[in-house]
N, C-alpha and C positions, 0 to 999 in steps of 0.2 A: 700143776704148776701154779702157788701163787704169786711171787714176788720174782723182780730178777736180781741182777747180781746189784752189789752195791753200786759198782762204778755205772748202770744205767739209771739207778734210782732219780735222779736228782731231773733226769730230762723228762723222765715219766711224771714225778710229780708235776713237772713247770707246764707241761702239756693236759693234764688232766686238771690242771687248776683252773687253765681257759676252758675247758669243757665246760668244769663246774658253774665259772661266771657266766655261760651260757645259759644253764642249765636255771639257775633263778631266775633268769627272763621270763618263765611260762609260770611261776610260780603262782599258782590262786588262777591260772587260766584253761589248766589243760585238764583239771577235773571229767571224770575219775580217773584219766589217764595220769601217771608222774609225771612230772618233772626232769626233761632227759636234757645233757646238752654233748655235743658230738665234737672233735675236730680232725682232719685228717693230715698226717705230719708225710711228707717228703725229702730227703736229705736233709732233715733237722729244722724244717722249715714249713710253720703250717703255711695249705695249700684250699683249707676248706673250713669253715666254720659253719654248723647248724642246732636248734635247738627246734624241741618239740614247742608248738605255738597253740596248738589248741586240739579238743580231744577232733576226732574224724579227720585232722588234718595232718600230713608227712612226718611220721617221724624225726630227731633229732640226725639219724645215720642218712637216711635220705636225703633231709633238707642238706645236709653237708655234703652230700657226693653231687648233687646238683647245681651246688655254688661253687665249684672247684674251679681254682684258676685255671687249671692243669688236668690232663688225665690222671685218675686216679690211681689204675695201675701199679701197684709195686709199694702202692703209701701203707702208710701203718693211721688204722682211727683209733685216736682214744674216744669213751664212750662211757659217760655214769653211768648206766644203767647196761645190763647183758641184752643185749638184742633179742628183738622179740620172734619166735620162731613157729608162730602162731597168726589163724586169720582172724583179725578183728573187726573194728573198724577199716582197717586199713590192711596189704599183705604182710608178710611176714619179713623184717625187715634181713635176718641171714637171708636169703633167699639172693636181696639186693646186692649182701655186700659181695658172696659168692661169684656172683654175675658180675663185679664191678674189677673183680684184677685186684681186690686188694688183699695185700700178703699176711697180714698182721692185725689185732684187735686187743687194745690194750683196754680191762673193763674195769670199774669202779666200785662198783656194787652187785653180786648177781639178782635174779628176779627172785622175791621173797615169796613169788606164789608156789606155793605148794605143787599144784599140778604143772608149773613152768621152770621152777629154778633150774638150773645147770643146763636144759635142754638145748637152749640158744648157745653157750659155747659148743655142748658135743657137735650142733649140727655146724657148725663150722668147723670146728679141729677135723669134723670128718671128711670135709670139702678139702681139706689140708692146708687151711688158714691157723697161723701161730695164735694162741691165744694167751693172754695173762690176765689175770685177776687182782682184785684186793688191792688195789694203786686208789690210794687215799679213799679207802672204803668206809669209813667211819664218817667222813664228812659228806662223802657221795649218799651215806643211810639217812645222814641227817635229813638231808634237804628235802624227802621223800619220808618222812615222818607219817604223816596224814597218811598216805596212799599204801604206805607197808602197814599199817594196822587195817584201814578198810580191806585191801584184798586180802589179808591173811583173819579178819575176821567177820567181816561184812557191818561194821558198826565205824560210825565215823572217830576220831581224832580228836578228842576236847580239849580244848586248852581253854583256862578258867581266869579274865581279868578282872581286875580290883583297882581301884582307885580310893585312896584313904591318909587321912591325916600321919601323924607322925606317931599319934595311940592308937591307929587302928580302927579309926569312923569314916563314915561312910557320907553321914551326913550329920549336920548340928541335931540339938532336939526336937528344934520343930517343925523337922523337914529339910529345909535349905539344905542345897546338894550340888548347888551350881555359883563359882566351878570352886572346886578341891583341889584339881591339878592347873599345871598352866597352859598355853594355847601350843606350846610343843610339844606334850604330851598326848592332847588330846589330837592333835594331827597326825602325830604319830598312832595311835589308835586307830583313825581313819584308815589310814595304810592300812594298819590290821587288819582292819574288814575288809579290804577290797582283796587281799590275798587267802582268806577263807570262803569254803564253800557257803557258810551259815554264819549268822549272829545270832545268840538264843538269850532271854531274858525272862527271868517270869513274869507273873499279873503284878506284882507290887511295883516294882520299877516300871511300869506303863500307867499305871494308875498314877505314882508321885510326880514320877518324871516326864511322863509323855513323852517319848520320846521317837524320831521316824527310823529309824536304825540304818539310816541309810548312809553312804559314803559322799561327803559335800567339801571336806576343807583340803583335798585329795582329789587329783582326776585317778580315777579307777571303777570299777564296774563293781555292781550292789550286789550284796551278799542272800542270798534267802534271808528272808526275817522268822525266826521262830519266837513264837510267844507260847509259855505255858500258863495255862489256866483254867484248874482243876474244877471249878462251879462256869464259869463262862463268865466272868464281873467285868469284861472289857467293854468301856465303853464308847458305843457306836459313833463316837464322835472324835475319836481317837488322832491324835495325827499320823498311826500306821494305814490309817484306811485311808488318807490321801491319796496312793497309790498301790493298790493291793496285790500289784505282779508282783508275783514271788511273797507272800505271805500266808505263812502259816502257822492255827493258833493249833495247840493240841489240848484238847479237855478228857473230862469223862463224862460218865451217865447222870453225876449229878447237873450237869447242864440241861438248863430247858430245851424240847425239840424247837419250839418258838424263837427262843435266843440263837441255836442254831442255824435255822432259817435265816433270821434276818441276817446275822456274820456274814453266811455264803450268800448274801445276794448281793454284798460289799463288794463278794469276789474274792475275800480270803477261804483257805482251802481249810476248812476244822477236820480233825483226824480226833476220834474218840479211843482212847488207851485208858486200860486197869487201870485204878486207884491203890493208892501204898499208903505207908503210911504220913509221907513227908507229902501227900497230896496227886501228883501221878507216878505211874513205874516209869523211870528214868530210863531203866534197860531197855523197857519197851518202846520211849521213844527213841533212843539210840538204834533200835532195829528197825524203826520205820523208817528214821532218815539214811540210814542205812538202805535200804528198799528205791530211794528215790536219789540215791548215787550220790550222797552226799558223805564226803569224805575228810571234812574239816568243821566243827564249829568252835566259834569263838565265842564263851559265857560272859558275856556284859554284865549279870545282877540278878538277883540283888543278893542279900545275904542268908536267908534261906535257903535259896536254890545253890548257893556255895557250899555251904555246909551240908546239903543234901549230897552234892556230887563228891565231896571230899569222903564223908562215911563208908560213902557205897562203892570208894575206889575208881571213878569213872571219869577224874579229870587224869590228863597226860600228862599235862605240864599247864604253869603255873607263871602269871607274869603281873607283878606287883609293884602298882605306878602309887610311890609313897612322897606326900607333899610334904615342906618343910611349915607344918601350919600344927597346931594343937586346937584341938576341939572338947575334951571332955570327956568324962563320963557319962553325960546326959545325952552325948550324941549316939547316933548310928552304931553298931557294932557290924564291921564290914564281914565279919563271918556270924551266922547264927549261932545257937547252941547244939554243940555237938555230942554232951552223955562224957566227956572226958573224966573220969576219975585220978587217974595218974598219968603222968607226962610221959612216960614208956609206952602210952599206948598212941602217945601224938604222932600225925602224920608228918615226918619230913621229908624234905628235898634233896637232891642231888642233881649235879652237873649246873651248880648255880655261876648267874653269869651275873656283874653289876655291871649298870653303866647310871652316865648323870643324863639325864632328859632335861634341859632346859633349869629351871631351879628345882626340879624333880628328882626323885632317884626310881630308877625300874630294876628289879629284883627278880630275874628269869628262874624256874628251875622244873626240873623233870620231877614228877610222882617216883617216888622211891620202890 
């Protein structure tokens, strides 16, 4: 069974739409876990609100059966995500709802894990709770982006931002690169990072910009910092070594074991990965942070490492903060060189979303 009849449609969506708003609440916190949000309906009347808050902590169907006005008994939940029917951190949340009297589970999205999907409704349908699927399942996939690519391939979620004139720089000729966009943009960014596992940048954007990659014009909690750089040129005086929790650079073996020494006594974590040809293997940093449960990073810069990740297919999506300013030829080119011969071989978008940022415009979209 995915869907029900027309005439229930309309209260399922209106009911799985409060899930959903739930369901952003944990967004950027509940790493590697999704993104879940629950509500428990009684006589057309929710009775329970919960969303997942952070990973080792109560599921979204828990916290909801816990905050209920009412015994839960006889209620119908809706629930973005199929309940988990599995021990993890935490037990297995059918298990809960079995036990709890409730008749009904209306789901959003099943689990995209391979070794879990559909498992979580059989073990309820088998308990003789009603289940339906597929109630605003596209927007339920959405929100859970990040998290359905790491579990179904153990590599994190890149999504690649840009900041650039109205031609396409990055910065003027002789550097100057502050600011490009305006202070709603750039706050708007901060949000960015505090809802990704990671911020990544290579060595040239640290060198020009110095930059601390941390979350300041935003209350929200700091992203891992990754920096790439392929000979180790960071230099020790950096504004990321201010605070070294959660810093990490990735080189290779052209780095000195000396230069490494001193890095790691800053206290940042250097991880040595292959050389490519664009300077490091990309893949292979994607499977380290992958390794250490990181399931989102957001590409700050610079335009190298843009056009390294665009060649090699490795950004998801795509979000382009364009200012109403003209800079030149002589400036910046916000993408490197990418070997394009003919425009049939350019990368484009789909599922592009506008909006106006302040005197900005952001130009969302998915890798095609």
């Amino acid at each position: 069974m995915s869907r029900r009849e027309s005439n229930r449609e309309s209260d399922d969506e209106r009911f799985m739409r409060t899930a959903l708003g739930l369901a952003r609440k944990g967004i950027g916190r509940t790493s590697p876990n999704p993104a879940v949000g629950a509500v428990a309906v009684k006589n057309n009347r929710i009775i329970a609100k919960g969303f997942h808050r952070k990973a080792g902590e109560p599921h979204a169907e828990i916290e909801a059966i816990r905050a209920a006005s009412e015994d839960v008994k006889g209620a119908t939940l809706y629930v973005t995500l199929e309940p988990c029917c599995h021990f993890g951190r935490t037990p297995p949340c059918t298990d809960a709802l079995i036990q709890s009297g409730i008749k009904e589970v209306v789901v959003g999205q099943t689990d995209p894990n391979p070794k879990v999907g559909g498992k979580g409704i059989e073990r309820l349908r088998a308990a003789g709770i009603k289940v339906t699927s597929g109630i605003l399942e596209d927007e339920c996939r959405a929100i859970n982006d990040p998290w359905t690519k790491y579990i179904t391939r153990r590599i994190p979620f890149v999504a690649l931002k840009l900041a650039s004139s109205l031609d396409g720089r990055i910065a003027a000729g002789g550097g100057d690169s502050k600011w490009i966009t305006g202070e709603t943009s750039r706050r708007l960014v901060h949000r960015m990072r505090s809802s990704f596992d990671a911020v990544m940048v290579g060595i040239n954007t640290v060198i020009k910009d110095d930059p601390e990659l941390t979350v300041r014009l935003v209350k929200g909690k700091n992203p891992l910092r990754v920096i790439l750089d392929s000979s180790l040129k960071i230099p020790l005086g950096a504004r990321v070594f201010k605070d070294t929790a959660g810093l990490v650079i990735f080189t290779t073996r052209l780095a000195s074991p000396a230069k490494i020494k001193k890095v790691s006594a800053l206290g940042a974590k250097v991880i040595i990965v292959p050389r490519s040809d664009s300077g490091l293997d990309l893949k292979r940093v994607l499977k380290e942070l992958g390794k250490m449960e990181v399931t989102s990073v957001l590409v700050e810069g610079g335009g190298l490492l843009a056009a390294s990740l665009i060649k090699h297919g490795l950004a998801d999506k795509f979000l382009f903060f364009i200012s109403p300013m003209i800079i030149g030829g002589d400036g910046v080119p916000s993408i490197g060189p990418m070997g394009l011969k003919r425009l049939i071989n350019a990368p484009r978008l789909t599922n592009i979303i506008v909006r106006r940022i302040g005197d900005d415009i952001l130009i969302e979209g998915k890798a095609k």
